[in-house]
N, C-alpha and C positions, 0 to 999 in steps of 0.2 A: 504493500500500500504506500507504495512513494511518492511523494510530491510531482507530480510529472513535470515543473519544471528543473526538476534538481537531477534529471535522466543524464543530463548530456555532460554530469560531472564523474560519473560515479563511474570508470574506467581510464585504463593503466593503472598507475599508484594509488589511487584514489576507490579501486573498484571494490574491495573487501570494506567500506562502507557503507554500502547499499542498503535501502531499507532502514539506517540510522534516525531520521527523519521522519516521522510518520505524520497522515491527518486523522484527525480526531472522531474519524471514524473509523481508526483500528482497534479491530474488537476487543484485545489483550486488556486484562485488569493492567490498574494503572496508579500513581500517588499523584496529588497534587503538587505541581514543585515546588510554589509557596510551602505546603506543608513539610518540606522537609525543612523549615526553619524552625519547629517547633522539636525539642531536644529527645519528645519519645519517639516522634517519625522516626528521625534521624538513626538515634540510637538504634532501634526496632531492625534497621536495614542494615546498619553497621553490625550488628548481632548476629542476624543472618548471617552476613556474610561470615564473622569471626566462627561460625561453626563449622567454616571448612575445613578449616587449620587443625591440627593437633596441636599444638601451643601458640594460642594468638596471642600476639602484645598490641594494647588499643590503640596509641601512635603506628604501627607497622599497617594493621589492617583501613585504619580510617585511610592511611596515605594511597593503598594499593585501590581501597573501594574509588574512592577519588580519578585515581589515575585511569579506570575503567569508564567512571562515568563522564571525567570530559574528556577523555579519547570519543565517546560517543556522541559529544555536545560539539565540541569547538570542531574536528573535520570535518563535519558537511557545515555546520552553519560560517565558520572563515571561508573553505572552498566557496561557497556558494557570493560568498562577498569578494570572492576578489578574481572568480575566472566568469563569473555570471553578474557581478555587479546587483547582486539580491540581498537586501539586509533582514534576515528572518525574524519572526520577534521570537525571540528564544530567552528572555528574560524569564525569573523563575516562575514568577507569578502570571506569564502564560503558557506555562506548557505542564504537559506530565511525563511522569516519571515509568517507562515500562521494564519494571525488577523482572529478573528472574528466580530462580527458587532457593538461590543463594543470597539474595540480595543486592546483585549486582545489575547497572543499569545497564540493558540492554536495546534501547529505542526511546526516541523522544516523541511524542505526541502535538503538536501544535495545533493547538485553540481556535487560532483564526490563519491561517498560513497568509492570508490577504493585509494583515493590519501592516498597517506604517507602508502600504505600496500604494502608486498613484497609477495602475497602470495593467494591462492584462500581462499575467506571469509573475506579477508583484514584481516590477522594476521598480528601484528605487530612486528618488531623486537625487543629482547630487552631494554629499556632503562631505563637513571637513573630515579630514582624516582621525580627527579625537573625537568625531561624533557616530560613525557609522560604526563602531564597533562597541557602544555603548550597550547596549543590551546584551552584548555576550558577556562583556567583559563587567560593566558596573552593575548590571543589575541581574547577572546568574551566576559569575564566578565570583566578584566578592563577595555578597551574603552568603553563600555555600562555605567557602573557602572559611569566613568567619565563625559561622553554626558548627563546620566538622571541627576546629580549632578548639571549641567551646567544650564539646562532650568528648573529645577520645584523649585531648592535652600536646596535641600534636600542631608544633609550631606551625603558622601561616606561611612563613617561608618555603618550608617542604611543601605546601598543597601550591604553593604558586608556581615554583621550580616544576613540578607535576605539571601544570598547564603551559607554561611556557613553553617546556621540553615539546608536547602537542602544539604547540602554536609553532613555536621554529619548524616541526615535521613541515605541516602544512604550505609556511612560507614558503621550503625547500623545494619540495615536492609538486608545488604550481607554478615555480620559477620558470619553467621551460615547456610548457602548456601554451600552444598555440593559442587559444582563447582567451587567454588571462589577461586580464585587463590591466593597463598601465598604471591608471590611477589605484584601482585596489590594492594590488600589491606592491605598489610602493608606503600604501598607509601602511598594510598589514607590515612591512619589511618595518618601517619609520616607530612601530611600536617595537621592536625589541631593540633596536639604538637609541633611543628616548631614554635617559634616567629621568625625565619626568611627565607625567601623564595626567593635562586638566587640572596645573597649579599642582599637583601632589608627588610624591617619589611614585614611581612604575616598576609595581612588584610583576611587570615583567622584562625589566631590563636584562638583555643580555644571559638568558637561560643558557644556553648551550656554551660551548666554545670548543675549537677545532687543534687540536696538538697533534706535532709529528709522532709517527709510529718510534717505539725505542730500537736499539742498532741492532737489533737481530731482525728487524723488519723487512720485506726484501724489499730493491731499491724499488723507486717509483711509487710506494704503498702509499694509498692516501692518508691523509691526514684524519685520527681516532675524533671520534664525535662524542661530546663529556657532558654531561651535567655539570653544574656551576653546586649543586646543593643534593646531597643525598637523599633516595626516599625513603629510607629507612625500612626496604625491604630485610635488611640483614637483622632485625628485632625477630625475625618468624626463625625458629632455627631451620625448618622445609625449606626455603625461599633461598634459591641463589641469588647473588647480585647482578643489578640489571648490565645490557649490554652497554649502555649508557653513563654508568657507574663514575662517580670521579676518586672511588679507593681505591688502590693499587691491592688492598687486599681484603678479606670479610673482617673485621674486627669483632672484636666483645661487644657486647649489646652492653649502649652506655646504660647510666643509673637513671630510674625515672624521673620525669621533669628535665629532661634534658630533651635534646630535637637533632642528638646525630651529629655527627662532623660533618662538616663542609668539604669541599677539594681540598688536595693535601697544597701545601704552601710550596 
C-alpha cells in the first residue's frame, strides 16, 4: 500500500524501502505517534522489544529500537525531499506507528499524505532549506529522541548520532540519482555541515566521518565510514559492534548513567 507517488524512488539503493510509507488505509494495527510521547506507550514498545534479548540493558535496547524506527522514518521521507522534491508530513503527531510483534517499527502510516502540498502528487512549494525538513526533523525526531532519553537514560547524543548516521546514508546514497534534485540535496547535504540549525546547535552536525583504511589495507581501499558517537550496541552482550562502529575494539559495558565512549581520540 505505497504512496504511488513515492514509486519512482524506491529502486537501486533505495529499493529495500519499499512499502516504509504507508496511507492510512493500511489495515495493520497501529500506535498513535503523538502517543508514543506518553512514557507507558513508549516504554510498552521498548519492553517489547527488550524481550528479544537474553540480557537487555535499557540504554542498548532504546538506542537499537531507535535506530530501526528512523531507518524506517527518515529514508523515504528525506528520499522523497530531495530526488522528488515532496515534503511528507511525517511529524509525530500525524502519523502512526506500525510495530511489529517485537516492538519494532516496521511502517509509517500517514494521516493525510496531501497536507502541506499545493498540488496533485503533493509537490511542494518552494522553501528554505531550514524549513523543508522541519517536520522530520523538529517535530518527529526531537520529541522522540527526547521521550526515548527520558524512560531508558540513554543520552540524546547517541539517538541523534542514530539519525544522523541514517541521514548521511540517504544524503550519500541520492548523491548520484539522476532525479535528485539540486536544491534538495544540497539543503539535505547543508544540514550535516551546519553546526547550527534555526539559531540553535545541530545535533546533526557532522555524524559520520571518513578515515583511511590502517597499513594492512590493500592499496587503493576506500576510505572506512565511522560514527562520530557510539550506539551502545556493545551494552547487549548478543550484539556485535556495528559496521559503522568508531571503537577499534568491544569494551566493558560502562557503569550506568553513563552514555558510552565516543570515537577514540
Amino acid at each position: 500500500m505505497i504512496l504511488s507517488p513515492l514509486n519512482a524512488l524506491f529502486v537501486g539503493p533505495l529499493e529495500g524501502y519499499r512499502d516504509r510509507i504507508v496511507s492510512a488505509e493500511d489495515p495493520r494495527p497501529s500506535v498513535r505517534g503523538a502517543d508514543l510521547l506518553d512514557p507507558r506507550v513508549l516504554t510498552d514498545q521498548l519492553d517489547r522489544f527488550a524481550r528479544t534479548f537474553a540480557a537487555p540493558e535499557p540504554r542498548a535496547v532504546a538506542s537499537i529500537w531507535a535506530k530501526q524506527h528512523f531507518s524506517m522514518l527518515v529514508v523515504p521521507a528525506l528520499a522523497a525531499n530531495i530526488v522528488l522534491d515532496l515534503v511528507l508530513p511525517v511529524a509525530l503527531d500525524a502519523v502512526e506507528i506500525v510495530p511489529d510483534d517485537g516492538g519494532l517499527t516496521r511502517a509509517l502510516k500517514l494521516r493525510d499524505p496531501a497536507a502541506g502540498s499545493d498540488g496533485p502528487g503533493g509537490q511542494t512549494q518552494e522553501r528554505a532549506p531550514a524549513d523543508r525538513f522541519g517536520a522530520l526533523i523538529d517535530e518527529h525526531l526531537a520529541p522522540l529522541v527526547g521521550a526515548l532519553a527520558a524512560v531508558s537514560g540513554v543520552a540524546p547524543r547517541v539517538l541523534w548520532s542514530n539519525a544522523g548516521n541514517i541521514f548521511e546514508f540517504v544524503v550519500r546514497r541520492t548523491e548520484g540519482l539522476p532525479q535528485a534534485g539540486r536544491t534538495g540535496h544540497a539543503a539535505a547535504a547543508s544540514v550535516l555541515t551546519s553546526r547550527r540549525r534555526s539559531g540553535a546547535p545541530n545535533p546533526l552536525f557532522a555524524p559520520i566521518r571518513y578515515v583511511p583504511e590502517g597499513g594492512d589495507a590493500p592499496a587503493g581501499a576506500p576510505p572506512r565510514r565511522v560514527r562520530k558517537v557510539c550506539c551502545l550496541r556493545y551494552l547487549i552482550p548478543d550484539q556485535s559492534l556495528c559496521g559503522a562502529c568508531p571503537l577499534p575494539a568491544r569494551p566493558e559495558a560502562g557503569p550506568a548513567g553513563t552514555d558510552g565512549p565516543r570515537r577514540p581520540a
